[in-house]
C-alpha positions as CSV (number, residue, x, y, z in Angstrom):
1,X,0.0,0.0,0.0
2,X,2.6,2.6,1.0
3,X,4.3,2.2,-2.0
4,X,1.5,3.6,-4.2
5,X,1.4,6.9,-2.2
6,X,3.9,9.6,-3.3
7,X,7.2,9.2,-0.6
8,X,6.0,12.3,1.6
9,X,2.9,11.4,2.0
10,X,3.1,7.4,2.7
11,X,5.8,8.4,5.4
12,X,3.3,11.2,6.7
13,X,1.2,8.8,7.2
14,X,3.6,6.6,8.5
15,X,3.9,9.0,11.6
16,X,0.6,9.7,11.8
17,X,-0.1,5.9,12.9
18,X,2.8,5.3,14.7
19,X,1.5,6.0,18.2
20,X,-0.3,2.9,18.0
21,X,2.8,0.8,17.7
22,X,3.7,1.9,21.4
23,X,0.2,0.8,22.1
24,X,0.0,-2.3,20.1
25,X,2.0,-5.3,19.5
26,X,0.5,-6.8,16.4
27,X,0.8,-3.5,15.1
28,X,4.6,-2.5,15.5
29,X,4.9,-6.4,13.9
30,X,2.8,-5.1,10.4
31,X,4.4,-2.0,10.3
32,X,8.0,-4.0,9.8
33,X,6.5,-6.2,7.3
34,X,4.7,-3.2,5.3
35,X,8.0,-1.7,5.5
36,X,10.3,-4.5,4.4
37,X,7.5,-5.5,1.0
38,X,8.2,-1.5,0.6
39,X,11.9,-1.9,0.1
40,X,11.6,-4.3,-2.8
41,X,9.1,-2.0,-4.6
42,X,10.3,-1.4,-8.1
43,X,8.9,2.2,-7.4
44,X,11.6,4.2,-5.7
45,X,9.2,6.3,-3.6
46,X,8.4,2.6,-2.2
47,X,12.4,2.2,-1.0
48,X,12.2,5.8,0.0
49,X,9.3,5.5,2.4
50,X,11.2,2.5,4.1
51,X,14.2,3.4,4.1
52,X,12.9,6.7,6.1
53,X,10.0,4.6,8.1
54,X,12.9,1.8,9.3
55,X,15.4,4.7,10.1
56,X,12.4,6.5,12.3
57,X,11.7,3.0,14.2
58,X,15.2,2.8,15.0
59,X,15.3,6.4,16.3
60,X,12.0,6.3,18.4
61,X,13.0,2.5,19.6
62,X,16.1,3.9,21.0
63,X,14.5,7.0,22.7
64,X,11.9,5.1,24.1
65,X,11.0,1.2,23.7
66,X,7.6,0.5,22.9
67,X,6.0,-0.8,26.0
68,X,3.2,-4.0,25.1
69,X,1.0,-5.3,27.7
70,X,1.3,-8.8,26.4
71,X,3.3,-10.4,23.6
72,X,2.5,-10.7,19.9
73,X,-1.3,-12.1,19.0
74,X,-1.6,-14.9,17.2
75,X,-3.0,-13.3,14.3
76,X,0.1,-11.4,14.0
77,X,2.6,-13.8,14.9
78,X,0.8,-16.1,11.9
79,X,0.8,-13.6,9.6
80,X,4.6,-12.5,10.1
81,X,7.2,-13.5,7.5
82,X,9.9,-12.1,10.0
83,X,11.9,-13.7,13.2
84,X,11.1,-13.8,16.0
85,X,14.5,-12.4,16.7
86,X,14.3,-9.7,14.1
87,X,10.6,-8.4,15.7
88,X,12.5,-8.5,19.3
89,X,15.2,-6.3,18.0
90,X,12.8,-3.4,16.8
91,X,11.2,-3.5,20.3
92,X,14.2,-2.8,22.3
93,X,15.5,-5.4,23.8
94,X,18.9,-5.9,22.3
95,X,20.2,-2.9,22.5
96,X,21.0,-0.1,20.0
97,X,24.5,-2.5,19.4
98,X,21.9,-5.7,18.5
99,X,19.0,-3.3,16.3
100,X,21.9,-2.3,14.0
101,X,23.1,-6.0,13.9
102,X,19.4,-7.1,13.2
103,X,19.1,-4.2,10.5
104,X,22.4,-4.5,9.0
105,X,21.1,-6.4,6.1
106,X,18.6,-4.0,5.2
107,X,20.6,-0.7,5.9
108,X,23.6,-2.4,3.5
109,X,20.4,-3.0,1.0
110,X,19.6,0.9,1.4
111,X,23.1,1.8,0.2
112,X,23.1,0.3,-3.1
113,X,19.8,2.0,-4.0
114,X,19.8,5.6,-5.7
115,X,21.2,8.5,-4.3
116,X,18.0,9.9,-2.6
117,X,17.7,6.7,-0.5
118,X,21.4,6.7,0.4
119,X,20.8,10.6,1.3
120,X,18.2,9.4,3.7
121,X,20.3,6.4,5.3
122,X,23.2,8.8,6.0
123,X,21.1,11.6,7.4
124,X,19.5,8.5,9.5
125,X,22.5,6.8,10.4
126,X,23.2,10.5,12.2
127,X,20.0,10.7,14.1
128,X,20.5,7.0,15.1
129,X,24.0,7.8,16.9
130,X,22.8,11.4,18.1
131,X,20.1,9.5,20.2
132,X,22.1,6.7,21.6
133,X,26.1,7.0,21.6
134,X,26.6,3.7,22.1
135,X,25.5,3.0,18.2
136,X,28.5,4.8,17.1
137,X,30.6,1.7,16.6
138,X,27.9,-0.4,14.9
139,X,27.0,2.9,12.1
140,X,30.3,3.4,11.6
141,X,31.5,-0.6,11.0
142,X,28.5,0.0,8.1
143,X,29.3,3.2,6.7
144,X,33.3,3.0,6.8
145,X,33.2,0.1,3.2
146,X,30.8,2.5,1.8
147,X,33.5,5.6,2.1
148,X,36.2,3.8,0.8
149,X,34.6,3.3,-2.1
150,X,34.7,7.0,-3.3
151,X,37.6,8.0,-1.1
152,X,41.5,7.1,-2.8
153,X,44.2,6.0,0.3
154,X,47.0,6.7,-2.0
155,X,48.5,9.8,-0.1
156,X,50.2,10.4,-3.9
157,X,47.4,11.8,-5.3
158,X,46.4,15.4,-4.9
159,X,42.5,14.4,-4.7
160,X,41.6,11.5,-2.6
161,X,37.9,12.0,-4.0
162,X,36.9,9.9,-6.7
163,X,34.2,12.1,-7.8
164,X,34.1,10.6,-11.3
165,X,32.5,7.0,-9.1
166,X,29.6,9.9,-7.8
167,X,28.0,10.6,-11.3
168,X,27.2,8.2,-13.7
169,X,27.1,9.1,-17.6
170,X,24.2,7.3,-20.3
171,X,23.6,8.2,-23.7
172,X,24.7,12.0,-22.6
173,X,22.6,12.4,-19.3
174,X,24.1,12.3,-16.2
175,X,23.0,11.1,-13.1
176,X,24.3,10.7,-9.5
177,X,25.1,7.9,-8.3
178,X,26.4,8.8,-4.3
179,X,25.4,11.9,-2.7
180,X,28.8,12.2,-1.7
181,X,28.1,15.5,0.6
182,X,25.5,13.8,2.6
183,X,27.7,11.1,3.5
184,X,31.1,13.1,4.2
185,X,28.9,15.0,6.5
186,X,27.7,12.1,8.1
187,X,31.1,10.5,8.5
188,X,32.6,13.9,9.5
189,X,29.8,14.2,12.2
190,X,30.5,10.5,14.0
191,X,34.3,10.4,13.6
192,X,34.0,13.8,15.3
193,X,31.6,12.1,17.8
194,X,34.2,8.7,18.1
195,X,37.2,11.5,18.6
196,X,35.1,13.0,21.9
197,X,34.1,10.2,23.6
């Protein structure tokens, strides 16, 4: 469903319900499957919506875990295609160290999609560390493969960019490939936070 909506408003929407996933079990366990069908839409607004609907999860999870009178209902625990495990680590009880693990998967997924979903990862990835330090080393164990890529060790060369890998080149249109500002500020931001603490 929330892939048919245009990505502002399906994520809109998104927050509008997601008070009821503090309230309800079987609820919190839909939303995660909604999202996950969403990231293997062939519509990019689809990826976009859960790339930025995971990301919020794992920044309201950390700030404060949803708290369920009782455990999953049957209905919902019938109708999930997802772990046990995997449902567990959205609801706070592994820490932000085991989310991230849990998520890993998905958040690697996120960064070989377009440039608009990798702009949201990064600026997520930030929010995710900002609210719970102790994520730091998880984020940046993702992110650091995914710098490399576009950054050149050699200390011979006077640019260690590789801006030509950011922008890709088709029958004379150009398009990006990495948002390469959004993620050099997200690095810059958490080694900056690794360096203080």
């Amino acid at each position: 469903m929330l892939h048919f909506l245009p990505s502002s408003l399906g994520f809109a929407l998104m927050l509008a319900l997601w008070p009821l996933a503090h309230q309800r079990r079987d609820f919190w366990d839909h939303s995660v499957i909604i999202l996950r069908k969403a990231m293997f839409s062939k519509e990019v607004g689809g990826r976009l919506i859960a790339a930025r609907g995971f990301l919020h999860m794992m920044v309201q999870d950390l700030k404060a875990p949803p708290r369920w009178s009782s455990g999953p209902t049957s209905d919902s625990a019938s109708s999930s295609q997802l772990s046990l495990s995997q449902i567990e680590a959205f609801a706070g009880g592994n820490g932000p160290k085991g989310l991230l693990k849990e998520q890993k998967g998905f958040l690697r997924r996120c960064l070989t999609q377009q440039a608009s979903i990798r702009r949201v990862v990064y600026d997520g990835l930030a929010k995710v560390v900002l609210t719970d330090a102790d994520a730091l080393e998880p984020v940046l164990e993702l992110l650091m493969p995914q710098f490399y890529r576009f950054y050149e060790t050699d200390e011979r060369l006077p640019a260690p960019l590789k801006l030509d890998a950011c922008v890709a080149v088709r029958n004379g249109a150009s398009r990006l490939v990495e948002p390469l500002s959004a993620q050099l500020a997200c690095v810059r931001r958490l080694l900056l936070m690794h360096r203080n603490s």
